[in-house]
C-alpha positions in Angstrom: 64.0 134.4 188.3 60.3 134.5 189.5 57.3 134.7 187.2 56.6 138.4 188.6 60.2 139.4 186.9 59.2 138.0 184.1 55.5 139.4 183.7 57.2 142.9 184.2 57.0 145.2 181.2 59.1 148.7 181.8 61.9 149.6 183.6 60.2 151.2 186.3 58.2 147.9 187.0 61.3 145.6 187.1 63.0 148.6 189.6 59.9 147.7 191.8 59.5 144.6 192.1 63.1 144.2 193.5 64.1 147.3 195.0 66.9 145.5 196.9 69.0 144.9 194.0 68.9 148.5 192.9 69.8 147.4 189.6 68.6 150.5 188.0 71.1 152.6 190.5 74.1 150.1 189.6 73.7 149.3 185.9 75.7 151.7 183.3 74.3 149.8 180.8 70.5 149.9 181.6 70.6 153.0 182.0 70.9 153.7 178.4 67.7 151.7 177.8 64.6 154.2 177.2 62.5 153.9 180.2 59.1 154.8 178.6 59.5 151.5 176.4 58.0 148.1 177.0 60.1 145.2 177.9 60.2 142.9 176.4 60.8 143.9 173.2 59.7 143.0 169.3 61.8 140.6 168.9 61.0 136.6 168.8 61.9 135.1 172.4 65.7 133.8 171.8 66.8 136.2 169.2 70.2 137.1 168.7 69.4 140.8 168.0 69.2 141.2 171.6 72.6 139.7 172.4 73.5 142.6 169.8 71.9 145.6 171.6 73.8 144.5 174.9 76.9 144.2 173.5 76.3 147.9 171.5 75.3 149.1 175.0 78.8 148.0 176.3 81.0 148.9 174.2 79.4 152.6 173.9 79.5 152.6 178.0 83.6 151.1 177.9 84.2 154.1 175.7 83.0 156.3 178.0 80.9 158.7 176.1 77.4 160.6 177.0 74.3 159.4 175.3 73.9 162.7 173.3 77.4 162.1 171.9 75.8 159.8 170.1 73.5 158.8 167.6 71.9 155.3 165.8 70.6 155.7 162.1 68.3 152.4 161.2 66.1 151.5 158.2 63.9 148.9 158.6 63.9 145.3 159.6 64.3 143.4 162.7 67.3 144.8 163.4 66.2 148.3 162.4 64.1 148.2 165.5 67.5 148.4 168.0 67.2 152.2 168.6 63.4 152.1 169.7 64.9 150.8 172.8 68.1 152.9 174.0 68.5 156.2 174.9 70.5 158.1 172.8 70.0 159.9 169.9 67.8 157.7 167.3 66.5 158.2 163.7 64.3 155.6 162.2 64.3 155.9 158.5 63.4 154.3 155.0 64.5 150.7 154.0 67.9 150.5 153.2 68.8 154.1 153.2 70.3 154.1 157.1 74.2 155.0 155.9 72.4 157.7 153.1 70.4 159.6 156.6 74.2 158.9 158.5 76.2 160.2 156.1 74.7 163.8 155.8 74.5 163.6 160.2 78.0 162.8 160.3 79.0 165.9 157.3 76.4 168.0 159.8 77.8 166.7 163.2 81.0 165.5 162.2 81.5 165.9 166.4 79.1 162.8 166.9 79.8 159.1 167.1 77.4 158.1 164.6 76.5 154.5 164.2 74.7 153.2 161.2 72.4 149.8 162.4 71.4 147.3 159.6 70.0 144.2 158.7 72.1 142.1 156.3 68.8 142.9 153.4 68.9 146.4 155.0 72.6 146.9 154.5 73.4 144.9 151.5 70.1 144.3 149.0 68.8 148.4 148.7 71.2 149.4 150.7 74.4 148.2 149.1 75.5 150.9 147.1 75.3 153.1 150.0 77.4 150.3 151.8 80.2 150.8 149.1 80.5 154.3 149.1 80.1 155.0 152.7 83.5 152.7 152.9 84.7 154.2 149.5 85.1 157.4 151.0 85.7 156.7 154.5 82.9 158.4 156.5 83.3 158.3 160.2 80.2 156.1 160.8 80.4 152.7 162.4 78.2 150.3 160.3 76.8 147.1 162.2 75.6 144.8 160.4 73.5 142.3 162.1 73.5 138.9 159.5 71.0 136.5 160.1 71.2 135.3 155.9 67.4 136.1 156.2 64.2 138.7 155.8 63.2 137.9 159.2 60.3 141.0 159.5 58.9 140.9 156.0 58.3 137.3 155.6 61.7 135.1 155.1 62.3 136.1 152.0 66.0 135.4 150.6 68.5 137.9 151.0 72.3 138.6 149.4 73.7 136.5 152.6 71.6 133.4 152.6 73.8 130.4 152.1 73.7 128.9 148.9 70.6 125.5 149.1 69.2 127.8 152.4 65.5 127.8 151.7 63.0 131.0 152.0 60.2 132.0 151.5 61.3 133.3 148.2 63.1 130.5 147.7 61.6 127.3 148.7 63.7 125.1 147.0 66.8 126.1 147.7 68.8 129.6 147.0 70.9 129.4 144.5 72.9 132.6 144.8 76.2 132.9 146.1 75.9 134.9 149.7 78.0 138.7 149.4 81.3 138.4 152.1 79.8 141.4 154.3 83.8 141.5 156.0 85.6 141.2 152.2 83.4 143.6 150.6 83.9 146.3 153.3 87.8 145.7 152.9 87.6 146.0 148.9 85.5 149.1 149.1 88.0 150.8 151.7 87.1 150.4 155.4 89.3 150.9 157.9 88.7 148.8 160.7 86.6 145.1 159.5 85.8 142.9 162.2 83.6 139.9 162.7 82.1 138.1 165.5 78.5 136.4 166.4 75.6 136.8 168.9 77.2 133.2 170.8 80.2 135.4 171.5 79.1 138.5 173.0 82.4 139.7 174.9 84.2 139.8 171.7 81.3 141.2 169.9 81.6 144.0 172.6 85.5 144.2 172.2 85.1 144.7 168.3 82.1 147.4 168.5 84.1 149.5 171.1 87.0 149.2 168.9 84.9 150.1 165.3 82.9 153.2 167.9 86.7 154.5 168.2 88.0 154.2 165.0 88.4 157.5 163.2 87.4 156.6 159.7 84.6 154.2 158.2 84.6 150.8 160.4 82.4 147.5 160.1 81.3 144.9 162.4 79.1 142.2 161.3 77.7 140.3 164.1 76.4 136.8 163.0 73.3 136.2 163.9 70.2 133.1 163.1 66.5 133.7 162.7 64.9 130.6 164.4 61.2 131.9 163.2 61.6 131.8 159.9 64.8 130.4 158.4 65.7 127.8 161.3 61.6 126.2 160.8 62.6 126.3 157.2 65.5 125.1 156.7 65.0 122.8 159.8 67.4 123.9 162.0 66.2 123.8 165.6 65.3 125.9 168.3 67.0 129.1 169.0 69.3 127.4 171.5 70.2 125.2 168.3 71.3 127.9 166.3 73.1 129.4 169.3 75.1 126.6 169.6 75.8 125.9 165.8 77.4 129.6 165.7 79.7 128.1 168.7 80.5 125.0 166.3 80.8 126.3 163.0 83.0 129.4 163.6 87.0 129.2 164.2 88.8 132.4 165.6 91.2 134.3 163.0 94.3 133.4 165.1 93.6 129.6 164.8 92.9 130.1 161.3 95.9 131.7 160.5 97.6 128.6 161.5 96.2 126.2 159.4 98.1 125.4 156.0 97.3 126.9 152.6 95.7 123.7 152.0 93.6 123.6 155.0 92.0 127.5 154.5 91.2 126.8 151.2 89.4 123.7 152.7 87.6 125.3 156.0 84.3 126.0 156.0 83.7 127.4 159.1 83.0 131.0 159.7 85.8 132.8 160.5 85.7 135.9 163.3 87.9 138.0 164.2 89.7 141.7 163.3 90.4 141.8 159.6 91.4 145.0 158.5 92.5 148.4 161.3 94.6 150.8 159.5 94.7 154.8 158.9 93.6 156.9 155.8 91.9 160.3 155.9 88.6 160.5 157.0 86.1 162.4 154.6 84.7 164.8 156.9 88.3 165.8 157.9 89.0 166.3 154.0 85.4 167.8 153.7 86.8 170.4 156.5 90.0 171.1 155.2 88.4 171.7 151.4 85.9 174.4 153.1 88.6 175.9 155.0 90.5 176.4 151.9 87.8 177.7 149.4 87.0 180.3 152.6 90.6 181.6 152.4 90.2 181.9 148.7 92.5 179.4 147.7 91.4 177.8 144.4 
């Protein structure tokens, strides 16, 4: 790639530098980036919040549906920043109150794929009781849940997934909280359709996101991410490249690990991705519909 491509900022300036690729004409997915922003974006060169945003592009293009069929609630955060950047409907709100603003789009639009897009402080720490009761009652949101285990924007604090001895700012000799399971607290609240993957692999980060977008009921993903800037200088982990490749090392796929004897689960410690929970219960705003229909008709 030349350093011209690289010093372009919008859309409109990649487009002209090489017209003969027509990438603009030819890409689904950039089309549903915002054209008025500039590239590139917030992030720190070699986040995995961008791996995130391509994958949540895809899978909203495999599904097929129009950009104003949809909408992204975020709070704030790193991840929080997502929706600045694609075109569809967006709505930036308070810290940890994204599936609060969701919930009362998806009771008014209960037509709209509504998808709620966290940080794992955003979704977990202020935002956790929201995070129980949006799966409690199975709202028709999709919740992704970016998990870097860190406060990457406000200054590497500790959050309820850093790993037990993971150093913050907040904590600079060691947490010594156990992390929350994002996946097993989703499932014990009521989801219906948990999956995990990480930012190393993005085509079954897209597969899971297009299948949570489709699901008809409350539905998690939680893609595992790293912050190099403040938790991998920290905790001495490496280069963003580093981290990368310890997501490829340190996960096992939930069909291998499924295999492996009682013995040898209870001994892994790896993260494990894959589709934990996709099954069927009434979805609130369908019950919300029905209850209206049936107080209209003067039943009591």
């Amino acid at each position: 790639m030349s350093e011209h491509i690289l010093e372009a900022h919008t859309l409109e300036e990649h487009e002209a530098l090489i017209p003969q690729a027509n990438w603009f004409e030819r890409s689904e997915t950039l089309q549903k980036l915002r054209k008025n922003k500039k590239f590139p974006t917030i992030w720190c060169s070699g986040c995995g919040i961008g791996v995130v945003m391509g994958a949540l592009i895809r899978a909203i293009d495999h599904l097929g549906l129009k950009n104003d069929d949809v909408a992204l609630v975020a709070g704030i955060g790193c991840t929080a920043r997502m929706p600045v950047y694609m075109d569809f409907n967006t709505l930036h709100t308070t810290h940890g109150r994204a599936l609060a603003f969701a919930t009362g789009l998806k009771i008014a639009r209960p037509d709209m794929k509504v998808i709620a897009i966290m940080g794992d402080g955003d979704a977990l720490a202020i935002g956790g009781n929201h995070f129980i009761h949006a799966a409690r009652r199975n709202l028709g949101i999709t919740a992704l849940v970016v998990n870097n285990a860190i406060y990457g924007m406000t200054g590497g604090q500790y959050s309820p997934t850093t790993p037990v001895g993971g150093k913050a700012t907040t904590a600079p000799y060691g947490n010594v909280e156990p992390p929350f399971p994002v996946c097993e607290l989703a499932i014990a609240a009521g989801a219906t359709y948990v999956a995990r993957s990480t930012v190393y692999h993005a085509l079954e980060l897209d597969k899971f996101l297009a299948e949570a977008i489709a699901k008809d009921g409350f539905s998690l993903v939680e893609a595992v991410s790293y912050c190099h800037t403040t938790y991998g200088r920290l905790n001495k982990l490496g280069t963003a490249a580093d981290m990368m490749r310890a997501l490829k090392d340190n996960t096992i796929a939930k069909p291998t690990f499924d295999k492996l004897s009682a013995e040898e689960q209870a001994a892994n410690t790896k993260i494990v991705r894959g589709n934990f929970v996709n099954i069927e219960r009434p979805q609130y705003t369908n019950v919300y519909s029905n209850l209206i229909t049936r107080v209209q008709g003067g039943e009591k």
